[in-house]
FIGUVO-537327 format. One record per residue (C-alpha): x, y, z; residue number from 1. Coordinates in steps of 0.25 Angstrom, whole numbers, plus 5000, padded with zeros to 4 digits. Example, Ala and Ser with C-alpha at 12.3 -4.5 7.8 and 13.67 -1.06 7.14 Angstrom:
     u     v     w    k
  5049  4982  5031    1
  5055  4996  5029    2
***
This chain:
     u     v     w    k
  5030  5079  4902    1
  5019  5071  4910    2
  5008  5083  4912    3
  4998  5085  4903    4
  5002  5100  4903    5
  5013  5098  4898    6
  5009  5090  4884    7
  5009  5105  4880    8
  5021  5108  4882    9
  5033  5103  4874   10
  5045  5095  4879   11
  5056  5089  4871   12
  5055  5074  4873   13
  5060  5063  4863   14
  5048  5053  4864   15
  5050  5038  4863   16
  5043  5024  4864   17
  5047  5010  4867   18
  5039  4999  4860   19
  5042  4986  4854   20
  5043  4993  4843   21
  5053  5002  4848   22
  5060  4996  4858   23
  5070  5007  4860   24
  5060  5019  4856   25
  5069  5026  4847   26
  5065  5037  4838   27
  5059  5032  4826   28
  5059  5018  4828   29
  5045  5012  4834   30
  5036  5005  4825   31
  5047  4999  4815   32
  5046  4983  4818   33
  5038  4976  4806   34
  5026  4966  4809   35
  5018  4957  4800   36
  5010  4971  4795   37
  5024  4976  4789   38
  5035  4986  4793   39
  5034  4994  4806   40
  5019  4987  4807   41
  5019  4986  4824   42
  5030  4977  4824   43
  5030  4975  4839   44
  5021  4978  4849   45
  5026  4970  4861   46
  5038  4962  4867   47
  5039  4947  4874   48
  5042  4947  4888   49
  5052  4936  4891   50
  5048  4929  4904   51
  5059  4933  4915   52
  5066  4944  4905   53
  5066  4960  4908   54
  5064  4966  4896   55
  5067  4979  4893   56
  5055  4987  4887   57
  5064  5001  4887   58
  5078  5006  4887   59
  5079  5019  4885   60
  5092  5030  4886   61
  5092  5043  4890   62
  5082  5053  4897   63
  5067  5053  4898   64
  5054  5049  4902   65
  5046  5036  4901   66
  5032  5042  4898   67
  5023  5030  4895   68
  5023  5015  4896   69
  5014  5006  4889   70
  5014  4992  4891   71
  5005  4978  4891   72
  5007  4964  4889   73
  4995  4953  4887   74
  4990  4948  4901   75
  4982  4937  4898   76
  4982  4922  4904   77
  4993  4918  4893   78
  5002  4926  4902   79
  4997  4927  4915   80
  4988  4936  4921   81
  4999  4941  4932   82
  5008  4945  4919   83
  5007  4960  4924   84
  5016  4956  4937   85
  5023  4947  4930   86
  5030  4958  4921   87
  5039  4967  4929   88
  5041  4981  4922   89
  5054  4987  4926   90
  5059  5003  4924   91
  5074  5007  4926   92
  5078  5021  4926   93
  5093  5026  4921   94
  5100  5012  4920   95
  5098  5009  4936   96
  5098  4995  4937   97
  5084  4994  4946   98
  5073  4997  4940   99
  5064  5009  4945  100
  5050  5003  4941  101
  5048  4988  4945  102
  5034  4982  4945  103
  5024  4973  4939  104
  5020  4977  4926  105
  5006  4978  4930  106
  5008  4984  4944  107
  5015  4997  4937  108
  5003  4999  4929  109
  4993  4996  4942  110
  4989  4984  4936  111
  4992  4974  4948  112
  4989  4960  4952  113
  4994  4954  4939  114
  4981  4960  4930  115
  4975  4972  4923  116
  4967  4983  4925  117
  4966  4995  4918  118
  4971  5008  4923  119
  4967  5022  4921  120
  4978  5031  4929  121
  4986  5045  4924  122
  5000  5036  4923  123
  4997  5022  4923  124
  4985  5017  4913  125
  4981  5002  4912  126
  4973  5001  4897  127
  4966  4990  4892  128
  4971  4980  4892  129
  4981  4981  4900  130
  4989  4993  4894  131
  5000  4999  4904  132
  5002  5011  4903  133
  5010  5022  4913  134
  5014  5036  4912  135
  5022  5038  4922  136
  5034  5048  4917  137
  5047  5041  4920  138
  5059  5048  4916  139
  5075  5044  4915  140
  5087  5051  4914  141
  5096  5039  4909  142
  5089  5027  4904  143
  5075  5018  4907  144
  5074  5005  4906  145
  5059  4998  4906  146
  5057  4982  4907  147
  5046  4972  4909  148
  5052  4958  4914  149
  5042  4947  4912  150
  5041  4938  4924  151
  5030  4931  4919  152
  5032  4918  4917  153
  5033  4915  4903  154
  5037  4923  4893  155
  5026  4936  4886  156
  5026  4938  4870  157
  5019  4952  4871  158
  5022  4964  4881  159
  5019  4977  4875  160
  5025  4993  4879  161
  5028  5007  4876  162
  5039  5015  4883  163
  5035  5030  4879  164
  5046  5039  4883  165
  5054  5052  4880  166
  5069  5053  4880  167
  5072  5068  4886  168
  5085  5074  4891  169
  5082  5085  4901  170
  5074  5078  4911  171
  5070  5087  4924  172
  5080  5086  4935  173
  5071  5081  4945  174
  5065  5069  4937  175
  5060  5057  4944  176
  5062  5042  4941  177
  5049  5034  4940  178
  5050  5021  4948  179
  5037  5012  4951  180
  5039  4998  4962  181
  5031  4986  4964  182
  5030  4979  4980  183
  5021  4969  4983  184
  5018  4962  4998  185
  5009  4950  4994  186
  5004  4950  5010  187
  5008  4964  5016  188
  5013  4963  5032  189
  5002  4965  5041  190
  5002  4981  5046  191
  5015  4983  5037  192
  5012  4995  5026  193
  5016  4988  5012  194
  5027  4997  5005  195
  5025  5001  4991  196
  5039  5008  4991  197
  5049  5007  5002  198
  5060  5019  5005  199
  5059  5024  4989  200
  5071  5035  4989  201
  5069  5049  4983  202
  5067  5061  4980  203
  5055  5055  4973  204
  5038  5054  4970  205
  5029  5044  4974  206
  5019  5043  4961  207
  5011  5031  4963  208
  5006  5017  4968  209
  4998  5004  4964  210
  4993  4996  4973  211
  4990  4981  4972  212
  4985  4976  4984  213
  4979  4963  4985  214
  4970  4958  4997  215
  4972  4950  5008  216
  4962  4950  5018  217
  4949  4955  5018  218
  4941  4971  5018  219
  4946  4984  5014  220
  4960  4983  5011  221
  4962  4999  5008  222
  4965  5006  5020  223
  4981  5006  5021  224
  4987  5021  5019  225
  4999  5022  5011  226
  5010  5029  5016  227
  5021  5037  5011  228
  5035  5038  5019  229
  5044  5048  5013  230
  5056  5057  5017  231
  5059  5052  5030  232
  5046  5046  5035  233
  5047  5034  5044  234
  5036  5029  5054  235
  5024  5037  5046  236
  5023  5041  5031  237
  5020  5055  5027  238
  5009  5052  5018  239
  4998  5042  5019  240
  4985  5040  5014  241
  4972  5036  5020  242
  4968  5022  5014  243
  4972  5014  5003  244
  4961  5018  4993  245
  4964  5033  4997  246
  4977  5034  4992  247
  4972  5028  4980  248
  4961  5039  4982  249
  4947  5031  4981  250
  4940  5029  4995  251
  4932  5020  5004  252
  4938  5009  4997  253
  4935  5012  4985  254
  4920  5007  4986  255
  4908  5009  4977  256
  4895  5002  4980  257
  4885  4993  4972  258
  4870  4995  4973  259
  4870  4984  4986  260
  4881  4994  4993  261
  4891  4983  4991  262
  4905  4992  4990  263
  4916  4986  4978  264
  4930  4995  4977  265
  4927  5005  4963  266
  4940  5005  4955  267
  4945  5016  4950  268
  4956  5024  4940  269
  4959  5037  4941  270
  4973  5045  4936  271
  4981  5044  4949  272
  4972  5035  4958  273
  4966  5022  4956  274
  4960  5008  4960  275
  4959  5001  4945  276
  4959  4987  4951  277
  4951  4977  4961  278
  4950  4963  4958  279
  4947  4950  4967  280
  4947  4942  4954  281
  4957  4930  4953  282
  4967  4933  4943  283
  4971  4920  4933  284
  4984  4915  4937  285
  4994  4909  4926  286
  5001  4896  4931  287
  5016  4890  4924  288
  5015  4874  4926  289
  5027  4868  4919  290
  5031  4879  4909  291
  5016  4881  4904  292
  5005  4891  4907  293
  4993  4885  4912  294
  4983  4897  4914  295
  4973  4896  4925  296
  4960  4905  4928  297
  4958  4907  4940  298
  4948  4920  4940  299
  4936  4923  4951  300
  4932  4933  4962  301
  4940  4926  4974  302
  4954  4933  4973  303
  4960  4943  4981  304
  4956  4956  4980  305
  4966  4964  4973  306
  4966  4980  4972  307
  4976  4988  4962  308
  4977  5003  4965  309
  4985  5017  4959  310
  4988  5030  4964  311
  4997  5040  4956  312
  5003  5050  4965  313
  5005  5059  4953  314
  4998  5071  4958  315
  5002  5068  4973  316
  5018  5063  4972  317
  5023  5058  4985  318
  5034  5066  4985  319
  5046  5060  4993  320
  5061  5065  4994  321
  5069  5055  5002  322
  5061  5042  5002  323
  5049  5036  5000  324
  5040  5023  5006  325
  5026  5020  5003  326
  5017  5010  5010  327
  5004  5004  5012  328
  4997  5001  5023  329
  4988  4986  5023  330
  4976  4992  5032  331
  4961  4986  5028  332
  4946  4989  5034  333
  4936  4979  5037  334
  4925  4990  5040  335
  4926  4990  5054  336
  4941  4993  5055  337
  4955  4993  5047  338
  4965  4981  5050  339
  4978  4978  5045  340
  4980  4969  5033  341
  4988  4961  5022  342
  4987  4962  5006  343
  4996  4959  4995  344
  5000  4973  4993  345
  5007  4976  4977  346
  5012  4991  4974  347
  5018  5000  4962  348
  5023  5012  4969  349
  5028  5023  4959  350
  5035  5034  4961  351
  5048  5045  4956  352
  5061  5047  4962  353
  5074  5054  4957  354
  5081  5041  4956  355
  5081  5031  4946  356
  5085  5019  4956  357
  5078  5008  4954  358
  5070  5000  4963  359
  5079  4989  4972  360
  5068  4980  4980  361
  5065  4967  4969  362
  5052  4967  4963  363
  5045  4953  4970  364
  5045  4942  4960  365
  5035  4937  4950  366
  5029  4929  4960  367
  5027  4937  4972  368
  5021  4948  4961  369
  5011  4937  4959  370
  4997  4943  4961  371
  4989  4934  4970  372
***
């Protein structure tokens, strides 16, 4: 039930929640743990993260759909500022041992580069401050597992969630399995597309990217087409678009001019398509000297200029049968003429398939996540 026209419409589902509170979300037993205002007085509202443990945020049996995730943990120098590609969040679907979602916490939510912005899209929203939220529909027929593994480096007191979810036994034959993947290149090969997903097996539907692209060189970094190779393409995909800030449907760049006709890229949000972040500001960095946390500030207008971008193919699935492989081009524009060119290049691709495999290529570790 994930149209609006169909709120009107009654459909027998067993709702649930996972919290805290409830860490199993039965029937009847949320909101019974005591705190210092009495009995079954907001008991608990969040978990510790132990530093190098999976924990497990949900475990539920049967048949279903997860309808909404909220989630949030206190990003603040105490912790480190990179904390949101420190914490892995991990979905598997049906007992398989691979999980099927795998990325950075703040990459699923397209919040990259380690920090926060706030997001305003149909089924990923980004709330002050720094509320996660998703709605994608992701239905089981067996059992769902989600974890959160802390690779930061020390422990966290407080990480806080709801799984909202309906048990239902007569799931539609054709239901699809969500699965969402992380890849990064911290220097992409010179005139050698970047893959976001590499020969994904169908039936199944493309249904969405992030991109975190950081830049390397100088000028316009937007002008690479993405390309989708499906059902038997080889040498030249089926599908293209015409530029990178095309497919993530702005134009020329994204530019808006000041009163001296100076141009700045204008961020936007928008429910299937936007450009919610832009920042060459140096991020502060947290360094571990002999077992302590020494923080140090590093902030000012000389980094990198980093670009975090969303596109929803809700409305527009890329429908594939047999096989699926998504790539981006690195093609930039001084004014004069397009050139080749390198970029650290980050991605979440989402999409459906029929399957509930999980994904086998190793998530890069904590440090080759690091965000420059």
């Amino acid at each position: 039930m994930g149209l609006l026209s169909d709120i009107t419409q009654y459909h027998k589902q067993d709702t649930r929640a996972i919290t805290p509170e409830n860490p199993t979300g039965e029937k009847g037993k949320a909101a019974m743990l005591n705190s210092e205002l009495g009995e079954s007085r907001k008991g608990r509202a969040a978990i510790p993260l132990k530093m190098g443990v999976e924990t497990t945020l949900a475990d539920i049996n049967g048949s279903g759909i997860i309808q909404h995730l909220w989630m949030t943990v206190r990003d603040t120098t105490e912790f480190g500022s990179f904390i949101l590609r420190d914490l892995v969040l991990r979905i598997y679907w049906d007992n398989e041992e691979k999980p099927a979602v795998e990325s950075p916490l703040g990459d699923f939510f397209c919040n990259g580069f380690g920090e926060r912005c706030d997001v305003n899209s149909l089924p990923i929203v980004v709330n002050p401050t720094g509320g996660f939220n998703s709605y994608f529909e992701m239905p089981f027929r067996k059992h769902a597992r989600i974890t959160i593994e802390n690779q930061h480096l020390k422990d966290l007191t407080s990480f806080f969630y709801t799984v909202n979810y309906a048990l239902e036994d007569n799931l539609p034959e054709n239901i699809m399995y969500f699965h969402a993947q992380w890849r990064r290149e911290r220097i992409t090969t010179y005139q050698k597309d970047y893959k976001l997903l590499d020969n994904v097996q169908g039936p199944g539907y493309y249904i969405g990217t992030y991109l975190a692209l950081t830049c390397l060189e100088r000028y316009w970094w937007g002008e690479g087409e993405f390309k989708f190779y499906f059902d038997g393409d080889s040498d030249f995909p089926t599908i293209t678009s015409t530029g990178t800030e095309d497919y993530f449907g702005g134009a020329w760049a994204f530019h808006e001019y000041d009163d001296y006709g100076r141009p700045r890229a204008k961020n936007y949000c928008t429910p299937f398509l936007g450009y919610p972040f832009q920042s060459n500001r140096d991020a502060t960095r947290d360094r571990f000297e002999t077992g302590k946390l020494n923080a140090v500030h590093a902030f000012g207008d000389d980094g990198l200029p980093r670009h975090g971008l969303y596109r929803w193919h809700l409305q527009d699935p890329i429908v594939f049968d047999k096989e699926l492989t998504v790539t981006l081009q690195q093609i930039g524009n001084d004014d004069v003429k397009l050139f080749e060119r390198q970029d650290d290049v980050a991605s979440v691709a989402y999409w459906y398939t029929m399957s509930p495999i999980g994904i086998s290529e190793p998530l890069p570790n904590r440090k080759e996540r690091l965000p420059r």
